[in-house]
MARTORNU-894748 format. One record per residue (C-alpha): y, x, z; residue in three letters. Coordinates in steps of 0.5 Angstrom, whole numbers. Each point is the difference from the previous one (the first is absolute). Last residue first. Example, Ala and Ser with C-alpha at 12.3 -4.5 7.8 and 13.67 -1.06 7.14 Angstrom:
       Y       X       Z    aa
      -2      27      14   Ser
      -7      -2       2   Ala
***
This chain:
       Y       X       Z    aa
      52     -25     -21   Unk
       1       8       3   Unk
      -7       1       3   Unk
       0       7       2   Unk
      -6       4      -2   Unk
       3       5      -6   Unk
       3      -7      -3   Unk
      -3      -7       2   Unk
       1      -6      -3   Unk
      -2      -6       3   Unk
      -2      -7      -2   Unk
       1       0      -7   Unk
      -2      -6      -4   Unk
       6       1      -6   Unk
      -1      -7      -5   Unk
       4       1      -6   Unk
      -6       5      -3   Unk
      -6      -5       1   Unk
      -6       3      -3   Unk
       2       6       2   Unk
       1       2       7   Unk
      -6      -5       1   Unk
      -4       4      -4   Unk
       0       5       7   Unk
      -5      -6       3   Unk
       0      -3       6   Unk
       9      -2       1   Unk
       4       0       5   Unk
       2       8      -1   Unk
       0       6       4   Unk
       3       6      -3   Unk
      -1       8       0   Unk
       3       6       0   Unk
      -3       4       6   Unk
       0       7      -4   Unk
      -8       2      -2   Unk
      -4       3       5   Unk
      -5      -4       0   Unk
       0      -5      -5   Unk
       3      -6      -3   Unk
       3       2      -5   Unk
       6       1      -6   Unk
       3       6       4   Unk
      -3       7       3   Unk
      -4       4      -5   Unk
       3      -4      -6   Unk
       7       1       1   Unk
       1       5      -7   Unk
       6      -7      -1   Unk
      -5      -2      -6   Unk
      -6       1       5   Unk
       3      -5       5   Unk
       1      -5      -5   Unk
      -8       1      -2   Unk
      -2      -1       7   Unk
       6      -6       2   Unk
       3      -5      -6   Unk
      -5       2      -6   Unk
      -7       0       4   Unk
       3      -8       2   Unk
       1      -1      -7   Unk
      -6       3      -1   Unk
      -3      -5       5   Unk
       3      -6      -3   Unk
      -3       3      -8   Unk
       4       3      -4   Unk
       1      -4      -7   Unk
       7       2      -2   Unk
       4      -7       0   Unk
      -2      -3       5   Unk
      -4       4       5   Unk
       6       5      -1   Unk
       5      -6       0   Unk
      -4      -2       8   Unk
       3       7       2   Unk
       5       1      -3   Unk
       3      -7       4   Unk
      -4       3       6   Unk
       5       6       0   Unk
       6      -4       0   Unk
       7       2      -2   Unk
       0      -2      -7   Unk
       6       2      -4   Unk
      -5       4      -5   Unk
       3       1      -6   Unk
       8       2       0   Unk
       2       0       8   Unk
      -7       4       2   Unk
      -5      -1       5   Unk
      -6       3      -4   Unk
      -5      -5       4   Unk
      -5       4       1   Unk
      -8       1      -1   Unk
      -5       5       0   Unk
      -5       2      -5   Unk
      -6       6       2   Unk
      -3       4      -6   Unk
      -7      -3       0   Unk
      -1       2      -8   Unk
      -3      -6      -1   Unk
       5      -4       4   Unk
       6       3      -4   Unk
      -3      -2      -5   Unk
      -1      -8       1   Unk
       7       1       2   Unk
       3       1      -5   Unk
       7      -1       1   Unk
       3      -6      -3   Unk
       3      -1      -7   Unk
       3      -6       0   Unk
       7       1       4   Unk
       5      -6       2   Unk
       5       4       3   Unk
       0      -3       7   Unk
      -8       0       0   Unk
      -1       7      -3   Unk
       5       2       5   Unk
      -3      -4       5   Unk
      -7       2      -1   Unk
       1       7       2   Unk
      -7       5       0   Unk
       0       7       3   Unk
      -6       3      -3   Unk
      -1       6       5   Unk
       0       7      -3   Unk
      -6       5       2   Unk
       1       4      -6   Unk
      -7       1      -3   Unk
       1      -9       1   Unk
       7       0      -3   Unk
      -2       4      -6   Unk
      -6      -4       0   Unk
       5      -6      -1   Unk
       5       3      -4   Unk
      -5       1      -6   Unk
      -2      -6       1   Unk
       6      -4      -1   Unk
       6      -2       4   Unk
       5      -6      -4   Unk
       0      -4       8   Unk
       1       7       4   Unk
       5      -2       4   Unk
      -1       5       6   Unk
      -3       7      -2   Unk
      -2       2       8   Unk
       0       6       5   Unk
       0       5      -6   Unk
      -5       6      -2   Unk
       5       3      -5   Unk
      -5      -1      -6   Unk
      -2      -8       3   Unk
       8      -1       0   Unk
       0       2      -7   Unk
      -6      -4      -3   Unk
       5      -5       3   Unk
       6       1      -4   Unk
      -4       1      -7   Unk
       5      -4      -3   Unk
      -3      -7      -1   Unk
       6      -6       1   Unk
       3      -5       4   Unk
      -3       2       7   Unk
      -3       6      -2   Unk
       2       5       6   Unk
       5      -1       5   Unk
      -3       7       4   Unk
      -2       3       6   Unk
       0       7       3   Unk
      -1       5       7   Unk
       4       5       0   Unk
      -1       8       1   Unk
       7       2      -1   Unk
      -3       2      -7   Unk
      -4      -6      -1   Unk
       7      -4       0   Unk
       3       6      -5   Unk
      -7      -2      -5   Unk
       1      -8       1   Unk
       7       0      -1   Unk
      -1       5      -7   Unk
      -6      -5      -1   Unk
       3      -6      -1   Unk
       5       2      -4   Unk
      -4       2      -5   Unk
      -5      -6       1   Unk
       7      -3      -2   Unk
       4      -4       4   Unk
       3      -7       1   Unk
       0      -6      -5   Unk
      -6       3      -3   Unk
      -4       1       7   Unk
       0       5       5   Unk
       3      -1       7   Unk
      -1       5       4   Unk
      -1       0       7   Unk
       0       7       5   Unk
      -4      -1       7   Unk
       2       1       7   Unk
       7      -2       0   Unk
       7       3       4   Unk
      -2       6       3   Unk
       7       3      -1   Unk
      -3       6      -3   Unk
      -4      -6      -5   Unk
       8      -2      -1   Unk
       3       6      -2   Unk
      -7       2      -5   Unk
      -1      -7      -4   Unk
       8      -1      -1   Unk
       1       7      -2   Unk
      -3       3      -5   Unk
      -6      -5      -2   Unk
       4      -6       1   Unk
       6       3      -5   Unk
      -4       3      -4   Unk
      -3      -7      -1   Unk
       7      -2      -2   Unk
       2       5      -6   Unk
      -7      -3      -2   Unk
       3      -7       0   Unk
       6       2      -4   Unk
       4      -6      -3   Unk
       0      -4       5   Unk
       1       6       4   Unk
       6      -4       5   Unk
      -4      -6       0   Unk
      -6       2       3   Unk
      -7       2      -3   Unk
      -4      -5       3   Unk
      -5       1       6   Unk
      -1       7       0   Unk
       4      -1       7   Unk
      -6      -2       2   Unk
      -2       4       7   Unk
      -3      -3       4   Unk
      -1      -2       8   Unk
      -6      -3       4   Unk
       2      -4       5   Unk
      -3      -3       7   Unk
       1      -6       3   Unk
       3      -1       7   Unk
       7       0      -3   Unk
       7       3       1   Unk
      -3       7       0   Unk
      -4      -1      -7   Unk
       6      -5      -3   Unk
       5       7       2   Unk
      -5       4      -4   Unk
       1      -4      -7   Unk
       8      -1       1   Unk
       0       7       1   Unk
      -5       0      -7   Unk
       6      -5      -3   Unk
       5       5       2   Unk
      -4       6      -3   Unk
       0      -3      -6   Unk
       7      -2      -1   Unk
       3       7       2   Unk
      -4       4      -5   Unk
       0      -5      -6   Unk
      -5      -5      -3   Unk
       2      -5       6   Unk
      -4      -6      -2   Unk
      -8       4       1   Unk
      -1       1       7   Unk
      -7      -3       2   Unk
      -2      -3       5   Unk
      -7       0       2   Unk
      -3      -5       6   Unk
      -4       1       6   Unk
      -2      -7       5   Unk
       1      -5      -4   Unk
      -3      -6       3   Unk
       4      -6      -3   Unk
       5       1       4   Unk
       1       6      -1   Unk
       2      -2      -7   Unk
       6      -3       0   Unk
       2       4       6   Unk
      -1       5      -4   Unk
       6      -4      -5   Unk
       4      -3       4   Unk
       0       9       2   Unk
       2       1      -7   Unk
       8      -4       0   Unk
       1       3       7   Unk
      -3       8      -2   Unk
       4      -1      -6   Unk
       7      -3       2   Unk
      -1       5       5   Unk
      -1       5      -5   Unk
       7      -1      -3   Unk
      -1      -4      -6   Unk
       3       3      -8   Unk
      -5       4      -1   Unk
      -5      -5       1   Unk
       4      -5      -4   Unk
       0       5      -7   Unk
      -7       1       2   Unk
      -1      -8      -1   Unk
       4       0      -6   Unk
      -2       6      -3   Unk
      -7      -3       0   Unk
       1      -7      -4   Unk
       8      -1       0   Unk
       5       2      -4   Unk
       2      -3      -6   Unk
      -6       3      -4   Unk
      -4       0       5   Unk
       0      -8       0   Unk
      -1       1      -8   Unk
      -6       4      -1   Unk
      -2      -4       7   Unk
       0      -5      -6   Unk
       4      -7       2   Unk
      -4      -6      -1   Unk
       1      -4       6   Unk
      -6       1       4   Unk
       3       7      -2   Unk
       7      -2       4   Unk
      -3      -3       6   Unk
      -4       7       1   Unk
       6       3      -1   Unk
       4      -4       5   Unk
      -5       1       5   Unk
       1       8       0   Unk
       3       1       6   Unk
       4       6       4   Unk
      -2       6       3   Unk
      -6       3       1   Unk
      -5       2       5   Unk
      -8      -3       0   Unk
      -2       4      -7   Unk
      -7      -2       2   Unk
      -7       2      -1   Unk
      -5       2       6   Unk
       0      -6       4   Unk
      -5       1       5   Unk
      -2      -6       4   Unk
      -2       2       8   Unk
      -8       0       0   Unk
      -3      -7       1   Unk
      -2      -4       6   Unk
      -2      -7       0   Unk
       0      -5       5   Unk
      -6      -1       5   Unk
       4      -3       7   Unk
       5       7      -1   Unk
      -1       3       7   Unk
       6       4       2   Unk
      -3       5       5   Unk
       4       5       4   Unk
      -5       1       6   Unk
      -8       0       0   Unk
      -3      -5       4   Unk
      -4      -4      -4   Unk
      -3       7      -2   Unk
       0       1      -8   Unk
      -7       1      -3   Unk
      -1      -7      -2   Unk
       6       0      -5   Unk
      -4       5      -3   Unk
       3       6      -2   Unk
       6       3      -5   Unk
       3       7       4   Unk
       6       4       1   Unk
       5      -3      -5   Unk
       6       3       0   Unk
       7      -1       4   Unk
      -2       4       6   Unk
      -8      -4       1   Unk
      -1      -6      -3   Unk
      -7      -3       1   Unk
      -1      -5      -6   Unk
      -5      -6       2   Unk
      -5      -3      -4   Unk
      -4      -7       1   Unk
      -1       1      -9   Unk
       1       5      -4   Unk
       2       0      -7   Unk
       1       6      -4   Unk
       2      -4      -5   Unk
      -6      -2      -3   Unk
      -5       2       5   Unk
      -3       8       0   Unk
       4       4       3   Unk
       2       7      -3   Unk
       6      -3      -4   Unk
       4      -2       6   Unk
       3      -6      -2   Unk
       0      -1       9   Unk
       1      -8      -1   Unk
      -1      -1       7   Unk
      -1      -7       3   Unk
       2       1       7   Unk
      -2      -2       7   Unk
       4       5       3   Unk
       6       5      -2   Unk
       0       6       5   Unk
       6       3       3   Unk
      -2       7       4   Unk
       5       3       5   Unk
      -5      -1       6   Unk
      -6       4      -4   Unk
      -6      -2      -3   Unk
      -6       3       0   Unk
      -4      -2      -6   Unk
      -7      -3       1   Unk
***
């Protein structure tokens, strides 16, 4: 029996749902369980019936369903301004061609990223987590990528930190600053990645301001070329990589991930073999995001049937962002991934907690309910982790619980 010390908590009378890959039973489910947390991990899994009724610090659950602490490992959280008005605008008619034209698309959201303060930021992005947390997000990745200068991408990386210290959540930072080629080098896009590889990269990487490099690699973002001079000044620091890749068109991106041995290729819905076994030899994550493919009116989906055959694992997230995925909930992706790409529930599930965690370079610690992984976990009402999906408007948490407290 494990001893047990008077600064245990324990959750009793639980259904786990552990998405622990080495048990058996479809979700890692186990039945009349109990999670011993001991400083903020998790020191134990037993039997229900091997916890003394007289042990202290026990929240007795009545048989509701435990799950890891939701993992949303795609999302552009901090930006200025709305793009409301030109969604309304292409229902409408109008072409991005011509919205850009006048101002708008991207440049506009970098043009009021720009213009806010970061308070106005971290105010406008925290209604945003709260969003979120509320449907159990216990980590999430914010991504820079609005500034495309210096100063305005470190600010959104301050304000990125700032969230993390404000909140019981933790926060995986990325450096996209390669997410468009700013206005100011419209006409001089590789003048533009010198500057990210001269100078944005390495003086905010010396100021420890993000764990991972992005890029954006795509027809109306930047070359294979492009790609890989970021890449190549990322590797030389020793930092990790990801990339936007074949979402709109195929380019070779993904089979550049794999090569660099990157944490994930996100998007991915023109993704071919090739890409595939270069991101199976890689160890690269499949990072599926069915609300841009929703919002956009997308037909070609990821292939899903052959990242299955190859075992290359797929997350999901909700690629928060102001022009092609306003959707700040997890369970919505979740419910789409079935939908419209085929997952089933339980790879849903996979995509939301052990797989995400592998695209954040988190997997020996988050996505699982296993001893000595972080305490981040939730308690719902509801029997069967299909819940959550099924029925995304509905949100049956109970509890939320971060690093072992139990903050909702």
């Amino acid at each position: 029996m494990t001893e047990l010390t008077a600064e245990d908590r324990i959750w009793r009378n639980a259904r786990l749902a552990t998405l622990d890959p080495s048990r058996p039973q479809a979700y890692g489910l186990l039945d009349h369980h109990a999670l011993i947390v001991r400083e903020g991990y998790i020191h134990a899994i037993v039997a229900d019936a091997d916890i003394p009724a007289s042990a202290p610090n026990v929240i007795d659950v009545g048989g509701r369903l435990i799950t890891p602490g939701l993992i949303d490992c795609h999302t552009h959280l901090i930006f200025g301004g709305s793009r409301a008005q030109e969604w309304e605008q292409r229902l409408n008619g109008v072409s991005y061609q011509q919205i850009s034209a006048a101002g708008g698309g991207i440049n506009s959201t970098v043009r009021a990223t720009r213009e806010s303060s970061a308070e106005q930021l971290q105010s406008l992005a925290q209604e945003r987590l709260n969003r979120l947390m509320r449907e159990g997000v216990t980590t999430i990745e914010i991504k820079s990528g609005y500034g495309l200068d210096l100063e305005n991408e470190e600010k959104m990386l301050q304000v990125a930190g700032a969230l993390a210290q404000a909140n019981p959540c933790e926060v995986s930072r990325t450096l996209l600053a390669a997410h468009a080629t700013p206005p100011e080098y419209r006409d001089n896009p590789d003048e533009y990645i010198s500057l990210v590889c001269d100078t944005i990269l390495p003086a905010l990487w010396q100021k420890e301001l993000f764990e991972a490099v992005d890029v954006f690699c795509e027809n109306v973002g930047f070359s294979p070329a492009q790609t890989e001079r970021v890449f190549r000044t990322a590797c030389d620091f020793g930092i990790p990589v990801k990339g936007h890749v074949e979402q709109l068109s195929s380019l070779g991106g993904a089979q550049l991930v794999g090569r660099y041995k990157g944490l994930s290729a996100d998007h991915i819905e023109y993704l071919e073999r090739d890409g595939v076994v270069a991101m199976q030899q890689g160890g690269t994550v499949a990072v599926l995001l069915p609300g841009a493919f929703y919002f956009l009116n997308e037909t070609r989906k990821p292939p899903i049937a052959l990242l299955r055959e190859l075992q290359v694992p797929m997350a999901v997230a909700t690629d928060y962002n102001p022009g092609t995925s306003p959707f700040a909930s997890l369970h919505l992706s979740m419910n789409m991934a079935c939908v419209k790409f085929g997952l089933t529930p339980e790879e849903a599930w996979a995509g939301v907690t052990r797989h995400a965690a592998r695209a954040l370079g988190r997997q020996d610690s988050h996505g699982q309910l296993a001893t000595g992984f972080v305490a981040d976990f939730v308690v719902w009402d509801a029997q069967h982790p299909v819940e959550m999906v099924y029925e995304p408007g509905r949100n049956p948490l109970w509890q939320r619980i971060f690093r072992g407290e139990v903050t909702a």
